[in-house]
VEXDREN-254246 format. One line per 4 residues: number of its first residue (from 1); their letters; for each residue x, y, z of N, C-alpha, C, CB. Coordinates in Angstrom, 3 decimals, padded with zeros to 6 digits. Glycine has a CB too. Layout:
residues N
NUM	a	X,Y,Z,X,Y,Z,X,Y,Z,X,Y,Z; ...
END
This chain:
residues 58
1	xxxx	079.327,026.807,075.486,080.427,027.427,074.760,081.150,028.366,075.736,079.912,028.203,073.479; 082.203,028.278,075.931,083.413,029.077,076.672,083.052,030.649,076.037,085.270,028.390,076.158; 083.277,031.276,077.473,082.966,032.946,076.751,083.798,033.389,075.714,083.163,034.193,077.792; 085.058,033.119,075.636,085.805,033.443,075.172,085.659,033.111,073.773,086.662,033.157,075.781
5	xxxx	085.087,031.664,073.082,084.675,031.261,072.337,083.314,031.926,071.475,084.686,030.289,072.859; 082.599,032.461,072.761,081.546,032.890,072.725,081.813,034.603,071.548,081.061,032.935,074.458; 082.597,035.027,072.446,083.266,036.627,071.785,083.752,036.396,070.544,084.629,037.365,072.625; 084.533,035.393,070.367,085.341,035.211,069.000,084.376,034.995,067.830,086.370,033.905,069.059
9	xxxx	083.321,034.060,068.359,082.226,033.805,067.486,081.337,035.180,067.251,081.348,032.613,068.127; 081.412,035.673,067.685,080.444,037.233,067.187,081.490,037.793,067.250,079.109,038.083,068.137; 082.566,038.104,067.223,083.759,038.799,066.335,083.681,038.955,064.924,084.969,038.088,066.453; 083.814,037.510,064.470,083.578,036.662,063.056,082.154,037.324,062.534,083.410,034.721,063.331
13	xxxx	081.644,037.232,063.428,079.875,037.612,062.824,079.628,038.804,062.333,078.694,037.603,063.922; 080.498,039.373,063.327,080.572,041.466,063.344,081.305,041.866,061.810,082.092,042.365,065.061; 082.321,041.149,061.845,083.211,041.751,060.854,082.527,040.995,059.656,084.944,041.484,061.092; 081.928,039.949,059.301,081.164,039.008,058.614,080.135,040.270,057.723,080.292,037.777,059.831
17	xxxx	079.293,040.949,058.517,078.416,041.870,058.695,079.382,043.227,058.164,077.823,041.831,060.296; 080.670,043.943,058.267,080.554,044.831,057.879,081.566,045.015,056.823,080.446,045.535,058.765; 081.489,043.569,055.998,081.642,043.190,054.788,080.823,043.578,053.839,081.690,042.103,054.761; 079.685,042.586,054.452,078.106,042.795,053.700,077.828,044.499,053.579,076.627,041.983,054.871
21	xxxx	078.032,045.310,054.865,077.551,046.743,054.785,078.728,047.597,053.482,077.689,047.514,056.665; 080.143,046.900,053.628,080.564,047.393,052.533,080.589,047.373,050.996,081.244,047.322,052.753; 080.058,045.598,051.137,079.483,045.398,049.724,078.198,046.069,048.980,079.212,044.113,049.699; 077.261,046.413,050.294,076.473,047.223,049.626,076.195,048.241,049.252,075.955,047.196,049.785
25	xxxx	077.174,048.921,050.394,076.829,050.607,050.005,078.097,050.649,048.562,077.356,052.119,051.819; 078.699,049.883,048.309,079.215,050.036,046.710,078.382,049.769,045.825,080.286,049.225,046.286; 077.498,049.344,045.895,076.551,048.697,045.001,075.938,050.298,044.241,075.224,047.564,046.020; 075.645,050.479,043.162,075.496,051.588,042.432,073.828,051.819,042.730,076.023,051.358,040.798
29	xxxx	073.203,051.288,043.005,071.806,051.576,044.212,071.822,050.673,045.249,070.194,051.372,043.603; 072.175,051.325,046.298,072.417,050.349,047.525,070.788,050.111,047.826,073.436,051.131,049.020; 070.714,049.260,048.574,069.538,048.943,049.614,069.419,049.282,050.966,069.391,047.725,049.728; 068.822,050.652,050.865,069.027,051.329,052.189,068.083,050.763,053.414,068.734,052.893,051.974
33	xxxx	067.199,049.650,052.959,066.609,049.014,053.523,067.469,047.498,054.205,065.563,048.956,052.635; 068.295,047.069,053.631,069.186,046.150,053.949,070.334,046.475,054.476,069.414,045.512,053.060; 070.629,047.799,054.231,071.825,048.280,055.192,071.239,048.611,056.233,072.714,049.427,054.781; 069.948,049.155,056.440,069.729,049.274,057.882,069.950,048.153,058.966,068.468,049.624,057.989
37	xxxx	069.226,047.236,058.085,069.216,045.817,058.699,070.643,045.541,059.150,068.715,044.647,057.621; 071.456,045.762,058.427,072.509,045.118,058.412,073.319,045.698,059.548,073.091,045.143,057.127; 073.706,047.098,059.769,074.087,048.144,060.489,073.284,047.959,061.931,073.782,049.496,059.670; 071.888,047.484,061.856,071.310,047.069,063.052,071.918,046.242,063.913,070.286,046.567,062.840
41	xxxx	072.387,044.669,063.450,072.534,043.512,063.499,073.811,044.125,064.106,072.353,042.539,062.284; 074.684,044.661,063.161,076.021,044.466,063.446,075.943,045.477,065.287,077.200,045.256,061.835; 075.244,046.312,065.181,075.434,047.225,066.371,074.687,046.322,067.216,074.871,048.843,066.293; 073.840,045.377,067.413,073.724,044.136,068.243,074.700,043.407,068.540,072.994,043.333,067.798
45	xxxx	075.553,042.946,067.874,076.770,042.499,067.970,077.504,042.532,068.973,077.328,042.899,067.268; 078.095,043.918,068.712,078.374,044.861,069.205,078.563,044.866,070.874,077.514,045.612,068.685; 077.375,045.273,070.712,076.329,045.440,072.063,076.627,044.247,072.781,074.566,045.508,071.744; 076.295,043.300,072.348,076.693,041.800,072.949,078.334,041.441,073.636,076.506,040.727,071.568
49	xxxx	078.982,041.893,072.537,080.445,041.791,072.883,080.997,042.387,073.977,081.163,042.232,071.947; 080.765,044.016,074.059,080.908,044.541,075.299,080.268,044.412,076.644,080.831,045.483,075.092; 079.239,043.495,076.609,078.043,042.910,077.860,079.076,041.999,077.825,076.130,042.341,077.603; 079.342,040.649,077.183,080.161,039.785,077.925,081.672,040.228,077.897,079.987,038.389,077.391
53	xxxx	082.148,040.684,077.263,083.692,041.551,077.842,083.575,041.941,079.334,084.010,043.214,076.955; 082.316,042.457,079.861,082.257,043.619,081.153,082.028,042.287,081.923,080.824,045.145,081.269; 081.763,041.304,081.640,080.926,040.316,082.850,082.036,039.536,082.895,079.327,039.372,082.495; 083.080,039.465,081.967,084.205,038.544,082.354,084.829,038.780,083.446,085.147,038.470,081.493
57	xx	085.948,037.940,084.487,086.382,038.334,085.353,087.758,038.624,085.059,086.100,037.632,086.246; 088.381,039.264,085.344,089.459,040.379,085.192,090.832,039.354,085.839,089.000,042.094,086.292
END
């Protein structure tokens, strides 16, 4: 998969993810156990995106 492809696809994933974190913390007892998760994941993401952003060549 082309990096670029690569980024777009965990773009989608990221924002995918802080859907889910907004659907839940509306939820009238959130699952502070699943938002962690969720808030985890997404800051993996994250993390990922800016590692291959920095390794691209300019």
């Amino acid at each position: 998969m082309p990096m670029n492809a690569r980024i777009a696809s965990l773009e989608q994933r990221h924002a995918a993810l802080e859907r889910q974190i907004l659907d839940e913390d509306r939820r009238p007892r959130p699952d502070d156990t699943a938002l962690s998760r969720l808030k985890l994941e997404k800051l993996r993401l994250k993390e990922e995106m800016e590692r291959l952003r920095s390794s691209r060549p300019h």
